[in-house]
C-alpha positions, 0 to 999 in steps of 0.5 A: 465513588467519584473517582470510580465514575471517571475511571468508567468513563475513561475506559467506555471511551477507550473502548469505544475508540479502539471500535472506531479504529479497528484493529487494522487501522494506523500502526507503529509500522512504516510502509516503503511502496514503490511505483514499479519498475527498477529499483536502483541500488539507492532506492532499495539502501533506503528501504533497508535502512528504515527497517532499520533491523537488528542482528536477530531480525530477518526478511520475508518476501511475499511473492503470491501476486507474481507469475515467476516467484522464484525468479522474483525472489531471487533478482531481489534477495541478489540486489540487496544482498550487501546491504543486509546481513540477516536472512531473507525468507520467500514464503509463497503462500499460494504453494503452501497453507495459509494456516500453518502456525509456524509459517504465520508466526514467523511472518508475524515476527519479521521486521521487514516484508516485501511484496513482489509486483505482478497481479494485485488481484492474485495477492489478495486472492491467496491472503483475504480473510485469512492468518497470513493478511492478520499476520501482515498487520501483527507486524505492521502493528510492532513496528515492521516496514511493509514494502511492495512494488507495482501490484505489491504498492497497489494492495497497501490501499484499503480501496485497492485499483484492480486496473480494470475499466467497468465500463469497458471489457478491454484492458489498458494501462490507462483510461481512456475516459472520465466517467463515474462508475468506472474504476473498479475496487477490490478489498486491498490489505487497508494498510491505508485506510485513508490513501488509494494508491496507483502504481507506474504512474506518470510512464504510464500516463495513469492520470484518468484512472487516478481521478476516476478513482478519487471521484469514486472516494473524494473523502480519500486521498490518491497517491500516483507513484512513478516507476523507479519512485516510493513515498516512506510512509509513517503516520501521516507523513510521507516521504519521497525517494527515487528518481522519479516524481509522485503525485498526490490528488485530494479534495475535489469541490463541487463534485457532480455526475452528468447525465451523461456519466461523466463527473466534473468538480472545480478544483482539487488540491494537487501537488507534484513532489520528487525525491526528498519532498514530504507531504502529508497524506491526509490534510 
């Protein structure tokens, strides 16, 4: 009876932390996010290496946030072509139905998924709430790498940054000031559930928009990438590689709004890391 008891225990507890975790949440997967810009041939070497795919897996390329998805695709297959012998699939689900099982099982299936630049807010208009957005996951879940560059880099945030200034209606690549209520979020893949990311980082001077958004989210952490730049995300762990640098934001004190609407805190943790570094995400 005793034993019956514990084993009840076990298995309520169990129970109750996959509840807390949700099935999108964390994952055998690895994530290679990009902050825009070229790719060197090192940089791409390096995704395709943590794949670290077999003779029978294959690549599918994702390009619904890109205006030009065929040209996307083929830059991209074009560039890793002798590094990978396995095949490299486009399948554009803004042509195609979300729901076709075959398509969705086979994104499912690969081992490696790449999502191409171009408008964040187009991605996941064509795959929120539907199979393709759960099959992204399916994969992450059996250990795929998930990569993406620029709009591609930006989804993998549960709390993604559409660009856009709530305060402002004109569009800038970068903020132009530090109030409260001003960055704007839409539901990205939350491949990150713990980690808001931004992209073309330090060339484009995004440093107000990253801020804002940790103000919006201070229990999170904010990761500006840097064009030509990715962090190799497993677990907790991240690792940079590129050319460039990648900075990471975390933990604001004494976080207040004005009356006026801008916020203020005392300190936050910041670090600045280049190729090589690694960093925990979450501390």
């Amino acid at each position: 009876m005793r034993k019956l008891i514990v084993f009840a225990c076990l298995f309520i507890s169990a129970v109750s932390s996959v509840a807390q975790t949700g099935s999108k949440k964390g994952g055998a997967g690895k994530l290679f996010i990009i902050g825009g810009g070229e790719r060197s041939q090192a940089l791409m070497a390096r995704m395709v290496a943590a794949a670290a795919l077999g003779p029978a897996d294959y690549m599918i390329v994702l390009p619904m946030a890109s205006e030009q998805p065929d040209t996307g695709f083929k830059y991209l297959r074009a560039q890793i072509a002798g590094q990978m012998r396995q095949p490299v699939r486009m399948f554009d689900f803004n042509k195609h139905d979300v729901n076709d099982r075959k398509w969705v099982d086979s994104l499912a299936g690969a081992r490696l998924i790449y999502i191409l630049g171009g408008d964040q807010n187009r991605f996941m208009k064509s795959v929120a709430g539907t199979p393709v957005s759960d099959a992204i996951h399916r994969a992450f879940a059996n250990g795929a790498l998930i990569a993406g560059t620029s709009a591609g880099a930006a989804v993998m945030s549960r709390y993604m940054i559409t660009g856009q200034q709530l305060l402002k209606k004109d569009y800038k690549e970068t903020f132009d000031r530090l109030y409260r209520d001003n960055v704007e979020f839409a539901d990205g893949l939350g491949l990150l559930n713990h980690t808001i990311i931004d992209q073309h980082f330090i060339r484009r001077s995004r440093y107000n928009r990253l801020l804002s958004a940790l103000a919006e989210h201070p229990g999170y952490t904010a990761v500006g990438i840097d064009e030509g730049t990715a962090i190799l995300v497993q677990g907790n762990r991240a690792e940079v590689v590129g050319d460039s640098q990648v900075i990471r934001l975390a933990s604001p004190s004494k976080l207040q709004k004005t009356a006026s609407g801008q916020f203020k805190f005392s300190e936050v943790d910041f670090g600045l890391y280049t190729a090589g570094d690694v960093f925990k995400l979450k501390p």
